[in-house]
C-alpha positions as CSV (number, residue, x, y, z in Angstrom):
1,X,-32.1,84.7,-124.1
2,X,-32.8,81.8,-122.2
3,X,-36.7,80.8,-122.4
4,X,-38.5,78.7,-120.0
5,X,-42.0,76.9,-121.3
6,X,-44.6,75.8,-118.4
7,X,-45.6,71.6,-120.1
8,X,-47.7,70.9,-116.7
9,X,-47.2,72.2,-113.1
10,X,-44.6,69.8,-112.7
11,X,-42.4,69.3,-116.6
12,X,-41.2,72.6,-117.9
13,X,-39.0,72.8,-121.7
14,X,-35.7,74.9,-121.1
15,X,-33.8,75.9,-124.2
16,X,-29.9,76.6,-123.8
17,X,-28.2,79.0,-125.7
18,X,-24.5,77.2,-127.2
19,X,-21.8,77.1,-124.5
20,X,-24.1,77.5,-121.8
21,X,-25.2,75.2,-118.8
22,X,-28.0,75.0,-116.7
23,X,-27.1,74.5,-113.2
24,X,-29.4,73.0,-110.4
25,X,-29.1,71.9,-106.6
26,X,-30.9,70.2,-104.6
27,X,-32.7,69.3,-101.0
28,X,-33.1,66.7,-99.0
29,X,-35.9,64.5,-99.9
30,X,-36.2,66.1,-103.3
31,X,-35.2,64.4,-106.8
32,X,-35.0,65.9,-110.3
33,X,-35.9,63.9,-113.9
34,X,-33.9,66.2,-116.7
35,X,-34.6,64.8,-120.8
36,X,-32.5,66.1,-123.8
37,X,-35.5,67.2,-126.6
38,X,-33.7,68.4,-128.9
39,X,-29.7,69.1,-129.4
40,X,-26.4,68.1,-127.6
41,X,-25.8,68.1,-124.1
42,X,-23.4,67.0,-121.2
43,X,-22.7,66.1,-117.6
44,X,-19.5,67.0,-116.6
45,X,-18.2,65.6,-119.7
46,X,-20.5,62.9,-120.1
47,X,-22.5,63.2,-123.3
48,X,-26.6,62.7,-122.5
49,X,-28.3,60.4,-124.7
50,X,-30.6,61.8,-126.8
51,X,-34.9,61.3,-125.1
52,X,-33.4,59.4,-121.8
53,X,-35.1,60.5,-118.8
54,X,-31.8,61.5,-116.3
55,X,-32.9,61.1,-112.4
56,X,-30.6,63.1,-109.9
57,X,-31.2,63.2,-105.7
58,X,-29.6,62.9,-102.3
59,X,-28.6,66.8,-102.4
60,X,-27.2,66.6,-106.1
61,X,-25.4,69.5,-107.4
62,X,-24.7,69.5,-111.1
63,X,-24.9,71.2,-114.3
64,X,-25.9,70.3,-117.8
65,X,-23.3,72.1,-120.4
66,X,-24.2,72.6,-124.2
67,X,-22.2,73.4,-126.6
68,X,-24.5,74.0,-129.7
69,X,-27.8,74.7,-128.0
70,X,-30.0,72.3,-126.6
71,X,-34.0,72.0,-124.8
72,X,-34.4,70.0,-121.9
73,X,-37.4,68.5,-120.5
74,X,-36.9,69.1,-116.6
75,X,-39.3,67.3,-114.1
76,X,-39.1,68.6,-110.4
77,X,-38.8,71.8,-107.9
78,X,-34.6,72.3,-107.2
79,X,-34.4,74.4,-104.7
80,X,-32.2,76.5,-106.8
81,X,-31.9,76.4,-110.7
82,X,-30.6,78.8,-113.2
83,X,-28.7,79.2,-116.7
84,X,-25.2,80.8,-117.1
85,X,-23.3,81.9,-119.7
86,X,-20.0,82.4,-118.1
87,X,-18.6,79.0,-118.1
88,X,-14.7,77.6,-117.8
89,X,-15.5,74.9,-119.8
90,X,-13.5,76.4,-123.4
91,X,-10.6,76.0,-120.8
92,X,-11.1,72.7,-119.8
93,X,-12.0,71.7,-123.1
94,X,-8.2,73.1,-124.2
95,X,-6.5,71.7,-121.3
96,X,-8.5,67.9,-122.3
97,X,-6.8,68.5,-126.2
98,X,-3.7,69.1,-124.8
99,X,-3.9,65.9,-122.9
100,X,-4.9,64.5,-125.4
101,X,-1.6,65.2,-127.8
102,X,0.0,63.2,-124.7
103,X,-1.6,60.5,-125.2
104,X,-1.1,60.3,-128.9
105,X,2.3,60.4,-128.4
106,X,2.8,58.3,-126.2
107,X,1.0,55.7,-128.0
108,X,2.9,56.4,-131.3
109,X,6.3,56.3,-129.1
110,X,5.0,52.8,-127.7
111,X,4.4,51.4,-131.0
112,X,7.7,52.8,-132.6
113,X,5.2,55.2,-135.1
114,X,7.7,58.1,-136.4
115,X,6.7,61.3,-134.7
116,X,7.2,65.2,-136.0
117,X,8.9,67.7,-133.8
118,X,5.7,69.2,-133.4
119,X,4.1,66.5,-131.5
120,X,6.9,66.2,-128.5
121,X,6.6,68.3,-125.2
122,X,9.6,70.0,-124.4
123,X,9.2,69.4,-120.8
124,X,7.0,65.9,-121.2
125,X,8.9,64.3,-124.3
126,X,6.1,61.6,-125.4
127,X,5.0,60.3,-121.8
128,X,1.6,60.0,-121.1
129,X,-0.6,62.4,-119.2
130,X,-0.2,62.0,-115.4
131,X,-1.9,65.0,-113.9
132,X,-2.4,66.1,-110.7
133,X,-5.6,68.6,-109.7
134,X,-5.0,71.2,-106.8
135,X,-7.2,73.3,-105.2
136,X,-8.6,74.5,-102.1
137,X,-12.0,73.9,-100.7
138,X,-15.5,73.9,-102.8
139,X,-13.1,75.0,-106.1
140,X,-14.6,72.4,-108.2
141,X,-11.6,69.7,-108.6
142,X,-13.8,66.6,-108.7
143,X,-15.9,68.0,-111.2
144,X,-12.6,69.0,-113.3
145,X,-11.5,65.4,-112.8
146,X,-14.1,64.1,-114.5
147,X,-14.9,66.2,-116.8
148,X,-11.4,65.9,-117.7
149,X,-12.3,61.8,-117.7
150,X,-15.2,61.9,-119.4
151,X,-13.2,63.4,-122.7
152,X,-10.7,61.0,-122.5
153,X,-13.0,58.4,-122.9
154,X,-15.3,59.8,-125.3
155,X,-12.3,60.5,-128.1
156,X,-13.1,56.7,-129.6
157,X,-9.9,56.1,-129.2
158,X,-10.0,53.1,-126.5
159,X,-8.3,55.4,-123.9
160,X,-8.8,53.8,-120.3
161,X,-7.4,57.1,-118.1
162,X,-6.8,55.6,-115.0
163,X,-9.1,58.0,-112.2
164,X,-7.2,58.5,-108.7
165,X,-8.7,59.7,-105.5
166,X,-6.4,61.0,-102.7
167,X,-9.6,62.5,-101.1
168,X,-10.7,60.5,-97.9
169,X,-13.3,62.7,-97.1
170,X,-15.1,61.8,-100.6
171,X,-14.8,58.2,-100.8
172,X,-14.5,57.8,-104.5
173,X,-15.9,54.7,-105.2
174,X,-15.5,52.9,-101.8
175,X,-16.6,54.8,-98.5
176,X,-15.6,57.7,-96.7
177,X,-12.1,57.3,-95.3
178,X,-10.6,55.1,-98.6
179,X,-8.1,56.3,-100.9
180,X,-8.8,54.6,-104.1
181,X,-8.1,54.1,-108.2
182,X,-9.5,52.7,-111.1
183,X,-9.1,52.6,-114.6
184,X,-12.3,54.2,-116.2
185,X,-13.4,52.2,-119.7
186,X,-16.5,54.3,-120.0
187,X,-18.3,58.1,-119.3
188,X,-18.3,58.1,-115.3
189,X,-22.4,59.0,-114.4
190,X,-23.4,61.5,-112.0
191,X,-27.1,60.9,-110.1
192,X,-25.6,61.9,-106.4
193,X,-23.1,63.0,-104.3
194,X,-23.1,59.6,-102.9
195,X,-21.2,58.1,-105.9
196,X,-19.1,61.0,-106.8
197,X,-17.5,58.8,-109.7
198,X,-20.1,56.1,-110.1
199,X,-21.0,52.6,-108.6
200,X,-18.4,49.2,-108.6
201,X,-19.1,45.5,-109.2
202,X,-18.4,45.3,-105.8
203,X,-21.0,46.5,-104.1
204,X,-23.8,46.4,-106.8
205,X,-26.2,43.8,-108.1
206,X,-24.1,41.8,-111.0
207,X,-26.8,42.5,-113.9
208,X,-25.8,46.1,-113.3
209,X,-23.9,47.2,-116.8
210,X,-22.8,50.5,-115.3
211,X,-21.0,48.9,-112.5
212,X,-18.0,47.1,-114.0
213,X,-15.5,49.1,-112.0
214,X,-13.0,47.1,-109.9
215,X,-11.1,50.3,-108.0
216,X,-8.1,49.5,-106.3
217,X,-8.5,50.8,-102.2
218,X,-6.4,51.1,-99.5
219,X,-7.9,52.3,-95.8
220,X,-7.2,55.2,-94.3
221,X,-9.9,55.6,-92.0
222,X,-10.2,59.7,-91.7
223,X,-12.0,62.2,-93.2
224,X,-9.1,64.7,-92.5
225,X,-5.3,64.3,-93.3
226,X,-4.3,66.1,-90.5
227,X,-5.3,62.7,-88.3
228,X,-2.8,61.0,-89.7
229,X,-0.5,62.3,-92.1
230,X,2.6,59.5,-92.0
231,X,-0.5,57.2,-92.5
232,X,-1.8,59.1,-95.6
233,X,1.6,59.4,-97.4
234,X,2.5,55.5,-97.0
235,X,-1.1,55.0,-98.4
236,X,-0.3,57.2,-101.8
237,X,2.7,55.6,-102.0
238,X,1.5,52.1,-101.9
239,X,-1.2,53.2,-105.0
240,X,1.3,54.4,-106.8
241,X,3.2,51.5,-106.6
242,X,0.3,48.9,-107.8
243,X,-0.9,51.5,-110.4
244,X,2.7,51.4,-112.1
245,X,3.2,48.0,-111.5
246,X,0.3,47.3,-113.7
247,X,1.5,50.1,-116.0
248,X,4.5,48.1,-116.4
249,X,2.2,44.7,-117.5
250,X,0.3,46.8,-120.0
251,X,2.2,49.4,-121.4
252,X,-0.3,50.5,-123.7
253,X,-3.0,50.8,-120.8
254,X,-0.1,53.8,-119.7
255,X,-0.9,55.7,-122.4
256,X,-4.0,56.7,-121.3
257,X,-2.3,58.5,-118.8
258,X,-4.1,59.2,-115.2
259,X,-5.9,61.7,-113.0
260,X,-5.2,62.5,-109.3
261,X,-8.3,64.5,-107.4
262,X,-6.9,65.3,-103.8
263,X,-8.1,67.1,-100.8
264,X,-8.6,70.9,-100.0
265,X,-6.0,70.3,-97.1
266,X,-3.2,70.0,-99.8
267,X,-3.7,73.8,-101.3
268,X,-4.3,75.1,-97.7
269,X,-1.7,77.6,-96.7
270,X,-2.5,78.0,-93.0
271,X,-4.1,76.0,-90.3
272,X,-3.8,73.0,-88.7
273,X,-2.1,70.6,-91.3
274,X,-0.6,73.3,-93.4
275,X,2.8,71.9,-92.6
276,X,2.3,68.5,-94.3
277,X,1.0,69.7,-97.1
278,X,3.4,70.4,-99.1
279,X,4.9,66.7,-98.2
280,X,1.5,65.2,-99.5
281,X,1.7,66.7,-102.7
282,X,5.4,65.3,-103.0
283,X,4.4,62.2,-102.2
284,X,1.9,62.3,-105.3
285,X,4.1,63.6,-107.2
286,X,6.4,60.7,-106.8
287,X,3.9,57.7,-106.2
288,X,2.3,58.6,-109.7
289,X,5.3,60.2,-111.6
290,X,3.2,63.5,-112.3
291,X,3.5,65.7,-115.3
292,X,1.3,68.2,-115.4
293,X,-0.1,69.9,-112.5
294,X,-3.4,71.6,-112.7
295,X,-3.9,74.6,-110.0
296,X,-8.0,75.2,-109.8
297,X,-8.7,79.2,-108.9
298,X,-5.6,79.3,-106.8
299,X,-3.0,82.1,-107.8
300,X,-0.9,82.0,-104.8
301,X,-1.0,78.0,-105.0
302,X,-0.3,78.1,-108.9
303,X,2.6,80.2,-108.2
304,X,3.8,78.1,-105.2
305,X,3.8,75.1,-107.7
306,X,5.7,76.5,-110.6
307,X,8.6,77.8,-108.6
308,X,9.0,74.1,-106.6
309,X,7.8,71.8,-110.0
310,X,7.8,74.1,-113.2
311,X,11.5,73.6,-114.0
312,X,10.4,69.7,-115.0
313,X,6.6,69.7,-115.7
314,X,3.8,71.3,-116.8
315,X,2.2,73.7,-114.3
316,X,-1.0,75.7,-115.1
317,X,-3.6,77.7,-113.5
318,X,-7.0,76.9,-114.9
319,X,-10.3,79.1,-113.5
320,X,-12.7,78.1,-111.0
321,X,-16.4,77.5,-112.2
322,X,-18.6,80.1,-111.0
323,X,-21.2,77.0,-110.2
324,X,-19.4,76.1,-107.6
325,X,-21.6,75.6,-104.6
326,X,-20.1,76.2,-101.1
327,X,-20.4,72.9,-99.2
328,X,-20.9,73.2,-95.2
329,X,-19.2,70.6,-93.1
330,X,-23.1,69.3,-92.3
331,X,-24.0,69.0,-95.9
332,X,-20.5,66.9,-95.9
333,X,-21.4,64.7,-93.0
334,X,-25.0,64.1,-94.9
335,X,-23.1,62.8,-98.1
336,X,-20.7,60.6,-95.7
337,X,-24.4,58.6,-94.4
338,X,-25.7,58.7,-98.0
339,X,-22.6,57.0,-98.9
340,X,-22.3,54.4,-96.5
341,X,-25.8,53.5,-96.4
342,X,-25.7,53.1,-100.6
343,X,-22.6,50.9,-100.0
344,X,-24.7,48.3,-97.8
345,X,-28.4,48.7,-99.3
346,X,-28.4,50.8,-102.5
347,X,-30.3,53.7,-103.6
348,X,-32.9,54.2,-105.7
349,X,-33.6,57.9,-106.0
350,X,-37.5,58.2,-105.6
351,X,-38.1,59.9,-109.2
352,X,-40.0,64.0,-108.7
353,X,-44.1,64.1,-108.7
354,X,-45.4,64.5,-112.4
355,X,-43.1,62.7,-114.2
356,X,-44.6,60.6,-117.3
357,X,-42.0,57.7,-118.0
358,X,-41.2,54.9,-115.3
359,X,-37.8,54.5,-117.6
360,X,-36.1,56.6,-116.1
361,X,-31.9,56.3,-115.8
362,X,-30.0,56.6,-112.7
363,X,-26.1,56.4,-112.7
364,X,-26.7,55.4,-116.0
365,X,-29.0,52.7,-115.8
366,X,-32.6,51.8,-116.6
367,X,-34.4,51.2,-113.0
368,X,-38.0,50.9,-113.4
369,X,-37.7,47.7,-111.2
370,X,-35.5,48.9,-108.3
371,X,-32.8,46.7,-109.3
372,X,-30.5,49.4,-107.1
373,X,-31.6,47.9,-104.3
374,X,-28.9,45.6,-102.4
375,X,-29.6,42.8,-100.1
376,X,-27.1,42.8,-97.4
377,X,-25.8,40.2,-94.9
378,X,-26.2,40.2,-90.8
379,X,-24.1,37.6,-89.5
380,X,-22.4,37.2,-85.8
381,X,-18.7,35.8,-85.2
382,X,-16.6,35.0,-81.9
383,X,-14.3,38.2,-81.0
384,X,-12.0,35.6,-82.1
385,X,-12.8,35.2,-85.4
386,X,-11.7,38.2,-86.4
387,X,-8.1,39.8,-86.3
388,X,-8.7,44.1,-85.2
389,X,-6.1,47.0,-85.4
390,X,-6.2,50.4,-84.8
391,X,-3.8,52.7,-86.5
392,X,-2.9,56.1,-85.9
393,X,-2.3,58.7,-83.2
394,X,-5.8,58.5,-81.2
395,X,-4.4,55.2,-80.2
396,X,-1.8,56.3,-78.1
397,X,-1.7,58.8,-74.8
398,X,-0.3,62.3,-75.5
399,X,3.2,63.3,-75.3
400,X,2.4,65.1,-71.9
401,X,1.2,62.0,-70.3
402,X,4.3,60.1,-70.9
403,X,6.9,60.1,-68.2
404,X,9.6,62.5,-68.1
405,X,12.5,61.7,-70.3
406,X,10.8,58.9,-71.6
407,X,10.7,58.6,-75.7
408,X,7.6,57.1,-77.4
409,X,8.4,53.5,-78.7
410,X,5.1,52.9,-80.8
411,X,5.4,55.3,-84.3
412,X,2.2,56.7,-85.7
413,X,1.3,53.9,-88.4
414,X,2.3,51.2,-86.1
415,X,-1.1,49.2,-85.7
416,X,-2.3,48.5,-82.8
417,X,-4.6,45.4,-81.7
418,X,-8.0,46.1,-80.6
419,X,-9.7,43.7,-77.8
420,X,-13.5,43.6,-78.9
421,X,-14.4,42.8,-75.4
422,X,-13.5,45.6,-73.1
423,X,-15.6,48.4,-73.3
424,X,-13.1,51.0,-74.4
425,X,-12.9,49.6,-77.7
426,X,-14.8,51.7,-79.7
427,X,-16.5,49.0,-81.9
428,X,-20.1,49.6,-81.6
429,X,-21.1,51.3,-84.8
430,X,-17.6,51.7,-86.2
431,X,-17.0,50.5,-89.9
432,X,-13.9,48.3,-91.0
433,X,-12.3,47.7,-93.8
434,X,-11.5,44.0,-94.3
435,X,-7.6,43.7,-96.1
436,X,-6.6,41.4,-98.5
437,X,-4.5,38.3,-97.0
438,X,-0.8,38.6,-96.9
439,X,2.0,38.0,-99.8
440,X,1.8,34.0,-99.7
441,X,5.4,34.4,-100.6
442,X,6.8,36.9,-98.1
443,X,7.5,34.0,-95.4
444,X,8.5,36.9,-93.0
445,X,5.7,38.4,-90.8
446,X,5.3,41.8,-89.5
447,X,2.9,44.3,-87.6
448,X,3.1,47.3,-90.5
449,X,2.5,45.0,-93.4
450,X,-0.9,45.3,-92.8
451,X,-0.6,48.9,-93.8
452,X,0.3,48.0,-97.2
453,X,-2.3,45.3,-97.9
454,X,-5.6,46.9,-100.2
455,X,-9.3,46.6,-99.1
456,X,-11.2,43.8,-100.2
457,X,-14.5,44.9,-98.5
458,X,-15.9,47.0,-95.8
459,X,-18.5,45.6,-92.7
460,X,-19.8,47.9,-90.1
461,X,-20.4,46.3,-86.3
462,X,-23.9,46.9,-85.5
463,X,-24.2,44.9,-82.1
464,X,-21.7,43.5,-79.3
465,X,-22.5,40.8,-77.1
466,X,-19.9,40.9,-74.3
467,X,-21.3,37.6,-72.0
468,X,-20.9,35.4,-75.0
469,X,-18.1,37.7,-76.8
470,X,-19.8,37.6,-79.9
471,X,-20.4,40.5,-82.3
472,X,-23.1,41.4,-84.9
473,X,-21.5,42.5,-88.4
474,X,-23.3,44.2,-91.5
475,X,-22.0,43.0,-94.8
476,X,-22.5,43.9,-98.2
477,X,-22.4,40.2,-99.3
478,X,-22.8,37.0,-97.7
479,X,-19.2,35.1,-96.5
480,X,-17.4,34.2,-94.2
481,X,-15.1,37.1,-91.7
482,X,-13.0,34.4,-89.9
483,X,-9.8,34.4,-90.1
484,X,-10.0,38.3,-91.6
485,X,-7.8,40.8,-90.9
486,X,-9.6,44.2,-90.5
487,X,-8.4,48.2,-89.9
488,X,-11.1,50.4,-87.8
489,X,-10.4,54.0,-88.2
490,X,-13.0,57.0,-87.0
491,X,-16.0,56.5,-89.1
492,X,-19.2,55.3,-87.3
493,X,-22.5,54.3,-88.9
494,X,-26.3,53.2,-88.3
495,X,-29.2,52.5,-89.8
């Protein structure tokens, strides 16, 4: 049995019985310190360090897994909290050795090691894992993906899985409405929602350890694929092009293998959207040369999958955690602010009344000194400075308003420039991803090549000055925007 012991009003000692988890969520305003006492312990995957004081807020809802038992210190009032012992996580951890065997062979087939029969996938030879996770909505697939990453990492093997997200309504590591990858040396922290698969040297102070992630981000500008799905599928394609061109640089780096998280749209069988979906998860497929697929608490979907893929890859159906928490489109919205506003400023989650230590870890750092806390720039440029498009179907007038007979010339990922100074632009507020310059050795300019340049930044707009056509622009860092091109899509945000 699970026991509970009352330290002050505030601290109480919870002991875990083996291969159980204690599983928490939070409100708004409200944080939570958790401390491993005594035993072994994990966050989706990540092992706890033993007497660390672990601060989670903005709405965080986890789970701390045991395998062999464990008391935990907990500091704060979640607004719900209990212990289960019905837990997936003997799957997952079978499905992570599998995986595993991939990767040794592949790295024994890069270095010309012999290999017994035993060791070679009938249906994968000896490549590398390259999985994709499919499932519908609040199924748990993030939390598979890095639980899945966390393993990899921790096998002391130097495995560097390279982590995708095909989810614009997450985020990943940049803002909502990016599609984004990295290659994760190290166990991914979990603090908040807000930084579903940690913090990047790009928008965190450089003394930061935890932040040494450079993710690789292209714009889509959407929290739903249904806004643009011509968009969406040149965007996968264009990751899956850099990720195996660096594949190609490094092939030991490939044997690590790589994890796709994707959206709920992509396992939804009806409804608006339903008819790309399928064309999505192709695209995937290709872009990242899958080879397993995992299915999360999806029969019909698993099924689906095994008659269109099983005949050349791995296909399997692995059960939905019963901690999943059902997610409301406002909760959703909520995370999308939290997100933005810790791109530009930082967080540091306030730590729960009663707690006895100031060193405290948060996204797995030390912060007794708020060294979360970013500094960013306000600076104003001429409407001219700055080179606008807008991409996508909003930008065009309906099919019904276009005269009869008539075709329409301009496709749906054709961008379109936007003029800062007439009111209709739609610039007050709205964020923009700033793009890497052009190929300096494609000497041939076009409008669409835009589309296949990555993100080197994001600014939001925060005033317009239409006498003096100048406009106000929130950085995270200090430099200069002229001569930038940047991509608005549908995402708005102020202080």
């Amino acid at each position: 049995m699970d026991s509970v012991e009352n330290v002050n009003v505030h601290t109480r000692l919870r002991t875990l019985q083996p291969e159980s988890e204690y599983r928490f969520e939070l409100d708004r305003g409200t944080s939570l310190a958790i401390k491993l006492v005594t035993g072994h312990a994990e966050i989706f995957g990540a092992e706890m360090a033993d007497g660390k004081t672990y601060l989670f807020g903005q709405e965080c809802k986890a789970a701390i897994f045991t395998w062999h038992g464990c008391t935990l210190e907990i500091t704060g009032h979640p607004s719900v909290d209990y212990d289960s012992e019905e837990t997936p996580m003997v799957t997952y951890a079978n499905v992570h050795m599998a995986l595993e065997g991939m990767r040794v062979s592949a790295l024994a087939a890069v270095h010309g090691s012999p290999l017994q029969e035993d060791d070679v996938d009938e249906k994968t030879g000896t490549e590398a894992p390259r999985v994709l996770v499919l499932g519908p909505e609040n199924s748990g697939k993030t939390s598979v993906c890095k639980i899945l990453t966390n393993y990899a990492v921790r096998m002391g093997q130097n495995w560097t899985p390279m982590l995708v997200n095909v989810d614009p309504s997450e985020g990943g590591w940049a803002i909502p409405g990016a599609i984004s990858a990295a290659p994760i040396p190290a166990a991914i922290q979990t603090a908040t929602p807000a930084s579903p698969f940690g913090s990047v040297a790009t928008s965190a102070p450089n003394h930061v350890a935890s932040n040494a992630l450079l993710p690789l981000s292209y714009w889509y500008g959407h929290a739903e694929m249904r806004r643009n799905p011509l968009l969406m599928d040149r965007l996968i394609r264009n990751l899956g092009e850099n990720i195996r061109d660096k594949y190609e640089s490094d092939p030991e780096s490939h044997c690590s293998g790589l994890i796709v998280d994707t959206p709920s749209s992509f396992a939804a069988s009806s409804g608006t959207g339903s008819d790309h979906r399928l064309t999505m998860i192709k695209a995937c497929v290709d872009a990242f040369r899958i080879n397993v697929i995992l299915v999360v608490g999806h029969e019909k979907l698993s099924i689906e999958m095994q008659k269109t893929y099983g005949n050349r890859m791995r296909v399997l159906k692995i059960p939905k955690s019963g901690g999943v928490v059902e997610l409301d489109q406002d909760y959703r919205e909520r995370v999308h602010k939290y997100q933005l506003h810790n791109y530009f400023y930082g967080h540091v989650i306030e730590p729960p009344p009663g707690l006895s230590t100031k060193a405290y870890v948060q996204g797995g750092e030390q912060t007794p000194d708020l060294i979360l806390h970013l500094s960013p720039s306000s600076t104003t440029v001429n409407f001219g400075d700055i080179t606008i498009y807008r991409i996508g179907e909003e930008t065009m007038a309906p099919n019904s308003a276009l005269p009869i007979g008539a075709a329409r010339v301009v496709s749906e990922v054709q961008p379109l420039l936007v003029d800062p100074s007439l009111s209709a632009s739609g610039l007050y507020n709205a964020v923009l991803a700033i793009l890497a310059p052009p190929n300096p050795d494609e000497s041939e300019r076009y409008d669409e090549e835009i589309l296949d340049l990555h993100v080197v930044g994001y600014v939001v707009i925060t005033a317009l000055d239409m006498p003096n056509k100048r406009m106000t622009v929130l950085s995270p860092s200090p430099g200069s925007l002229v001569g930038k091109t940047a991509i608005v899509g549908s995402f708005e945000w102020q202080e």
